[in-house]
BAVEX-432734 format. One record per residue: residue number from 0; y, z, x of N, C-alpha, C, O in turn; residue in one letter. Coordinates in pm, 1 decimal, decimal comma, always signed. Layout:
// residues N
i_nnorth_nup_neast_canorth_caup_caeast_cnorth_cup_ceast_onorth_oup_oeast_aa
NUM_Y_Z_X_Y_Z_X_Y_Z_X_Y_Z_X_A
...
// end
This chain:
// residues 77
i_nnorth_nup_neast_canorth_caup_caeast_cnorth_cup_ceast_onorth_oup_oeast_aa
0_+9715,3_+10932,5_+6663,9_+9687,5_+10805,5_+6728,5_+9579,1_+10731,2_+6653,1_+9476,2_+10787,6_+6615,7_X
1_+9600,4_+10625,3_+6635,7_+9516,0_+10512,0_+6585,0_+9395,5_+10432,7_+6680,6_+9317,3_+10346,9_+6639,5_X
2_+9405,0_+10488,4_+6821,2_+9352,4_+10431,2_+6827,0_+9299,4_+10271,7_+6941,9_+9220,9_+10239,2_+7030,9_X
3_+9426,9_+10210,5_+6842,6_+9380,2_+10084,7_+6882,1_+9442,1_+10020,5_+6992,7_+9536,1_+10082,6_+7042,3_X
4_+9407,9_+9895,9_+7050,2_+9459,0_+9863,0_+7190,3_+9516,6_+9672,4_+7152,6_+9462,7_+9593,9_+7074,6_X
5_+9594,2_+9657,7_+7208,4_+9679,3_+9513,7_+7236,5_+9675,1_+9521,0_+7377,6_+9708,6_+9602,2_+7463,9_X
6_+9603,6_+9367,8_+7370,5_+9567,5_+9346,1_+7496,3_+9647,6_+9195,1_+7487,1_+9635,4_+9097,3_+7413,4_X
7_+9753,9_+9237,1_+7625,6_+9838,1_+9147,4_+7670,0_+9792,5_+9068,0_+7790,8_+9705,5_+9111,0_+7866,5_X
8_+9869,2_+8920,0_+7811,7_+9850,2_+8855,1_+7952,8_+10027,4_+8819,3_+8001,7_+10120,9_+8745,8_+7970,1_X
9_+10000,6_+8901,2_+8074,7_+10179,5_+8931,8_+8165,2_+10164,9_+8839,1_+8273,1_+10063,0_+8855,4_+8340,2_X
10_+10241,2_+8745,7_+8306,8_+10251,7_+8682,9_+8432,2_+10408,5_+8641,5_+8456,3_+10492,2_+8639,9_+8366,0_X
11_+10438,9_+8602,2_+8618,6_+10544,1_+8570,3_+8662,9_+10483,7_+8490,7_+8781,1_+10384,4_+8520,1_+8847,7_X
12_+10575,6_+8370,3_+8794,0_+10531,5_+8241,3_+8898,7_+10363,6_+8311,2_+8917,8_+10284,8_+8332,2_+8825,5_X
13_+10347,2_+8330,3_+9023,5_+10205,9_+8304,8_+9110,8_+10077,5_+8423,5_+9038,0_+9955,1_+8415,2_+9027,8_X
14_+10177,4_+8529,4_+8998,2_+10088,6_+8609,5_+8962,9_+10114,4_+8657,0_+8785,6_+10210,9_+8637,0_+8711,8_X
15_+9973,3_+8731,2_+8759,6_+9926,3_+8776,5_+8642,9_+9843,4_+8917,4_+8608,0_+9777,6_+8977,7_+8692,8_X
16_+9855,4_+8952,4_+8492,4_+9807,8_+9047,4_+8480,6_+9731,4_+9038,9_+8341,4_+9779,3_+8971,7_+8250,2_X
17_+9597,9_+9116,2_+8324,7_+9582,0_+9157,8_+8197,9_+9634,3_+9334,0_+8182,2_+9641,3_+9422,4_+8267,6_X
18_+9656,4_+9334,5_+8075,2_+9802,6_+9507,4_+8040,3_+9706,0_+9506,3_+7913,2_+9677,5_+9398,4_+7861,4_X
19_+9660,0_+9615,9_+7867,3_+9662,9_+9671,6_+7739,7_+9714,5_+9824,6_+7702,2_+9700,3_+9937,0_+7750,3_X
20_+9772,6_+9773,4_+7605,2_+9869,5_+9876,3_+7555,0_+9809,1_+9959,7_+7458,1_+9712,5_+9903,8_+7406,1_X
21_+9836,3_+10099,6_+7405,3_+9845,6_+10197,1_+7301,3_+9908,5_+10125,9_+7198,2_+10030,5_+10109,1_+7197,1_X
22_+9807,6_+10068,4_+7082,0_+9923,3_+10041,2_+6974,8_+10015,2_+10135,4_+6907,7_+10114,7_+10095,3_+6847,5_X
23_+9976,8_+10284,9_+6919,2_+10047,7_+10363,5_+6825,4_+10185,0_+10423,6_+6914,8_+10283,8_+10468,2_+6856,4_X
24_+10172,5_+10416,2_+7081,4_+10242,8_+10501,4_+7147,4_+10338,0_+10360,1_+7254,3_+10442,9_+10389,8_+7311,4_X
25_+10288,2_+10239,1_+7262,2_+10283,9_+10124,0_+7386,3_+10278,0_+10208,1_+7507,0_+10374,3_+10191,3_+7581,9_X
26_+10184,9_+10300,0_+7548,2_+10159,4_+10335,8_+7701,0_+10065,3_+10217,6_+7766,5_+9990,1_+10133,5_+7717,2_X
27_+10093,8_+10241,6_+7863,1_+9951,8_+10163,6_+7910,6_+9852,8_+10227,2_+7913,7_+9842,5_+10349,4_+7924,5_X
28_+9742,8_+10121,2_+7901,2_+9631,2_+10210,2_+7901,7_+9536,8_+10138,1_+8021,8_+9442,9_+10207,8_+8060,2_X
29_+9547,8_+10044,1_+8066,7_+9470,5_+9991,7_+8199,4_+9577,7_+9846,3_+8183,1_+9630,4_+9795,7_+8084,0_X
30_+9580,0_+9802,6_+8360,1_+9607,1_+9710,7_+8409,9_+9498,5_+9629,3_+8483,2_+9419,3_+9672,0_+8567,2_X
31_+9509,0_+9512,7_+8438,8_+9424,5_+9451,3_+8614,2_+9495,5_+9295,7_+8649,8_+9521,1_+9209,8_+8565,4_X
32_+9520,2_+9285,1_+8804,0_+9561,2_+9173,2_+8833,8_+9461,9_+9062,5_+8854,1_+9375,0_+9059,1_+8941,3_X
33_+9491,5_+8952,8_+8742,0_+9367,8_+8829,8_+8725,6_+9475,7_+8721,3_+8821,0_+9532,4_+8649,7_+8738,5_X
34_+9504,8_+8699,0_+8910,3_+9593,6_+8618,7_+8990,2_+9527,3_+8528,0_+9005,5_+9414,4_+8568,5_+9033,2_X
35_+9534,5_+8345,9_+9002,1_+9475,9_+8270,5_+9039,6_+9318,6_+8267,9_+8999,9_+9225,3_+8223,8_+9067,0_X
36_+9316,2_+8330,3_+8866,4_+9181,4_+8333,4_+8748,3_+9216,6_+8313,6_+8626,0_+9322,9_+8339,2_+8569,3_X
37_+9084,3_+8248,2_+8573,8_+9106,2_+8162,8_+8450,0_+9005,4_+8363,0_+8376,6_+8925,7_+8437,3_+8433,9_X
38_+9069,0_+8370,1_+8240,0_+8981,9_+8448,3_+8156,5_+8978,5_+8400,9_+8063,0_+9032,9_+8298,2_+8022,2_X
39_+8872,9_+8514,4_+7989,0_+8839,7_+8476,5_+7837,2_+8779,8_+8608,8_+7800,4_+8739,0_+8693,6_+7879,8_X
40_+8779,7_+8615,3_+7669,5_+8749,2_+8746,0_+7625,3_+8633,1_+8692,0_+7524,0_+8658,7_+8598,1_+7448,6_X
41_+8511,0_+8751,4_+7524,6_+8416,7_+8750,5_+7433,4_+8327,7_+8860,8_+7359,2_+8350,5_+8978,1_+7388,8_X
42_+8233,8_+8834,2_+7270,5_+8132,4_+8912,2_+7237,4_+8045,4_+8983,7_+7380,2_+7972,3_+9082,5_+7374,6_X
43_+8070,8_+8920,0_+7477,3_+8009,5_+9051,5_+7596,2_+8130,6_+9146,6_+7709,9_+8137,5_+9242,2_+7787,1_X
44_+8194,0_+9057,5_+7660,5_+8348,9_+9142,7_+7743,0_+8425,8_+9093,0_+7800,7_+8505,9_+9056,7_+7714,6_X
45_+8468,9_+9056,7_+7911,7_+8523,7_+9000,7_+8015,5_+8494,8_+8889,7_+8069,5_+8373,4_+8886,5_+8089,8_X
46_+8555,2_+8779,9_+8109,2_+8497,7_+8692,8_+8215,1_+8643,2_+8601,1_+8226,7_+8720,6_+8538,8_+8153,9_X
47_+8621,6_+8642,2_+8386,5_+8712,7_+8578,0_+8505,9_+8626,6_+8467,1_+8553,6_+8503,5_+8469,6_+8553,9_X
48_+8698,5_+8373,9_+8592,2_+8667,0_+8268,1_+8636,7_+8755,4_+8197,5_+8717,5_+8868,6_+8170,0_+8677,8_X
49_+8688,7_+8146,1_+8894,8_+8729,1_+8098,6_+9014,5_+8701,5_+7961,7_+9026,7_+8618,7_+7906,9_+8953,9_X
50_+8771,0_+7896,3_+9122,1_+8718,1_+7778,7_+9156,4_+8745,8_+7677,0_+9039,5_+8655,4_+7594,7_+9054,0_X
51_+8797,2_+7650,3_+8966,1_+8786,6_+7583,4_+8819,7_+8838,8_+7463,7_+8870,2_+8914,2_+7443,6_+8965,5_X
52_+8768,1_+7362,3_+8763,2_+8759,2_+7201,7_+8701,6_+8888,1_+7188,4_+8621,4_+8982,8_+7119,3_+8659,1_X
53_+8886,2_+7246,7_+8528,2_+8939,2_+7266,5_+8403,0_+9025,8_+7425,3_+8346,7_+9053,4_+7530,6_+8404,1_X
54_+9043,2_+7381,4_+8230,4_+9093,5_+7495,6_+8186,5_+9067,4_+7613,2_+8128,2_+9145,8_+7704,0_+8101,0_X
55_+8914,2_+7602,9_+8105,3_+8845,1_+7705,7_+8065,7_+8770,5_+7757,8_+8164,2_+8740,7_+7706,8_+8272,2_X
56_+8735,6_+7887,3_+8109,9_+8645,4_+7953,2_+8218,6_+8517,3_+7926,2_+8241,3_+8459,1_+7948,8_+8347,4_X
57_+8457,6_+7865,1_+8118,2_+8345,2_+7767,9_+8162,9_+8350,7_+7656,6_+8224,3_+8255,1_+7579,0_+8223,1_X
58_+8463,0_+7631,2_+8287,2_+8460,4_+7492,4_+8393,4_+8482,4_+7534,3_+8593,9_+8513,5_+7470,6_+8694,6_X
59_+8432,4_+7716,4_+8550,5_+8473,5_+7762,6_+8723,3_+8328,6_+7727,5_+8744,4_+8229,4_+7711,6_+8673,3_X
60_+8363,0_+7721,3_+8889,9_+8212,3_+7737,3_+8981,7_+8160,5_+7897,5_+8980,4_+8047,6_+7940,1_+8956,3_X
61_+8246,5_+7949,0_+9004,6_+8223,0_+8145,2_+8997,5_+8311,9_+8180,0_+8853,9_+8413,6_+8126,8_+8809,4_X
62_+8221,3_+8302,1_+8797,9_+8260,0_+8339,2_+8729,6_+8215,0_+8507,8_+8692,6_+8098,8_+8543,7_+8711,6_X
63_+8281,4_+8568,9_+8658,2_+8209,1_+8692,6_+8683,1_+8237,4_+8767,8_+8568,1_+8346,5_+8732,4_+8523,5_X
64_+8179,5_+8867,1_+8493,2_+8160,7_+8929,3_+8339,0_+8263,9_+9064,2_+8411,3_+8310,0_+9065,3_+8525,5_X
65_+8277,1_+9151,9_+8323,4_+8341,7_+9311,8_+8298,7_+8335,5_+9353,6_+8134,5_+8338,2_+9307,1_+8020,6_X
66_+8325,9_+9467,0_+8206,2_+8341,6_+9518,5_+8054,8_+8435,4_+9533,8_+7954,3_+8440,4_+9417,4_+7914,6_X
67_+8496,1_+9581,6_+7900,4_+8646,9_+9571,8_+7823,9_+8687,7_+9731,5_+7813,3_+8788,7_+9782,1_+7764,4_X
68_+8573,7_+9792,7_+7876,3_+8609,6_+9928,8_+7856,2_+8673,1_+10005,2_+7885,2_+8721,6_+10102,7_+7827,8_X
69_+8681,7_+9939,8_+8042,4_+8828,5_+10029,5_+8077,0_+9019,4_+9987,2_+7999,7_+9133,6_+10029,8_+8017,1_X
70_+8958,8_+9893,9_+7924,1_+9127,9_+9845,8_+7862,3_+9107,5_+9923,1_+7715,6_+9176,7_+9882,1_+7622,4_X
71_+9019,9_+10027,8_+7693,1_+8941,8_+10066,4_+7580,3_+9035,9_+10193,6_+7612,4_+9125,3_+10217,6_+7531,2_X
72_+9022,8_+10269,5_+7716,1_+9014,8_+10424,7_+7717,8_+9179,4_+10461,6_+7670,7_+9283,7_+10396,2_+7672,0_X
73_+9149,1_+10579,1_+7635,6_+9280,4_+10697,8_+7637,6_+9411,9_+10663,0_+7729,4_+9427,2_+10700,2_+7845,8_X
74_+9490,5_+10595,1_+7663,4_+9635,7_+10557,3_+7745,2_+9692,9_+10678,4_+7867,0_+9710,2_+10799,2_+7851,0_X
75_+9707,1_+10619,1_+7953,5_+9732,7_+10732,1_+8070,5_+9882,1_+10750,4_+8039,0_+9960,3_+10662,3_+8003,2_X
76_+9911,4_+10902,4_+8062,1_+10029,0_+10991,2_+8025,0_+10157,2_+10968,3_+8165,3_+10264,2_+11029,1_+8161,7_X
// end
């Protein structure tokens, strides 16, 4: 294993997901449902964002950080 992770955004009508995958195997390796949230991925990790102006996540009123670590770990078997 290599390793590395592809991090997907899966959605259908109302809802969404962030999925990252095993590049060497495509297992999953963590899910989370961002439904009715704006994200973005940066140099500190995560950030969801509620309430939004606009289309970025710097235009929510709430916004909240995570880590990336759990889309990091060992693909579950």
């Amino acid at each position: 294993q290599d390793g590395r992770r592809v991090l997907m955004h899966e959605f259908s009508g109302s809802s969404a997901e962030l999925v990252s995958y095993d590049s060497a195997t495509c297992k999953v390796v963590h899910r989370e449902d961002i439904s009715r949230q704006l994200w973005a991925v940066d140099k500190d990790g995560l950030r969801l964002g509620q309430k939004c102006s606009g289309e970025s996540v710097d235009s929510c009123a709430k916004i909240v950080k995570r880590s990336l670590a759990p889309f990091c770990q060992t693909a579950k078997k």
